[in-house]
C-alpha positions in Angstrom: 100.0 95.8 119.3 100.4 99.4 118.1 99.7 101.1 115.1 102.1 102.7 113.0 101.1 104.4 109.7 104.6 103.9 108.9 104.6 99.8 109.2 101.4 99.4 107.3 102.7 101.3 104.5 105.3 99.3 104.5 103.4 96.0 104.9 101.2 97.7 101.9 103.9 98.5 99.5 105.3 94.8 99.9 101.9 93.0 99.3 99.6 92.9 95.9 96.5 91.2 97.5 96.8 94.9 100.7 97.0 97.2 97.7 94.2 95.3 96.1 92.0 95.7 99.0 93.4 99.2 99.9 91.9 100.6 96.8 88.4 99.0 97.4 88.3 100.1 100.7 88.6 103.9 99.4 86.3 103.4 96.5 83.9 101.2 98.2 83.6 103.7 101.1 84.9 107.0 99.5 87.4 106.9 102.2 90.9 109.0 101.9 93.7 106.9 101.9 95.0 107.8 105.7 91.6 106.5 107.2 91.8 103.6 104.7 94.7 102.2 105.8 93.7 102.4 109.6 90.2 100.7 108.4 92.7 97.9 106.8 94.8 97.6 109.6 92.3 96.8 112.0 90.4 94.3 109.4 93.9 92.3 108.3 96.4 93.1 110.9 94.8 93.7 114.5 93.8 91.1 116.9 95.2 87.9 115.0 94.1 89.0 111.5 95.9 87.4 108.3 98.9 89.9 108.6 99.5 90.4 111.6 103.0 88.4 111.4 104.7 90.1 108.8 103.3 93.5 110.5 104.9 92.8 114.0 108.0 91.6 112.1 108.5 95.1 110.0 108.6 96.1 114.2 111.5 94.1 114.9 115.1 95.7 115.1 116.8 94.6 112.2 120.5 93.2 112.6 
């Protein structure tokens, strides 16, 4: 699975509990919000983590 900053803004923007987390990750870590959403990604999405279902499904072609 790839990672687009794109789908996890997405996935973000559609989930209170990622936004949540998002914002502790860049206080916790004094991150900037581009490398906070990679650390995120590779926490919740990559490798079978929580969300990577509704990530891969923001991938799919929509009909």
């Amino acid at each position: 699975m790839k990672y687009s900053q794109l789908q996890m803004q997405q996935l973000i923007n559609k989930n209170k509990e990622l936004q949540t987390r998002l914002k502790e990750l860049m206080s916790e870590h004094d991150l900037e919000k581009i490398y906070a959403v990679k650390a995120l990604y590779h926490a919740e999405v990559a490798d079978g983590g929580k969300y990577q279902k509704e990530y891969r499904a923001l991938d799919s072609p929509k009909k």
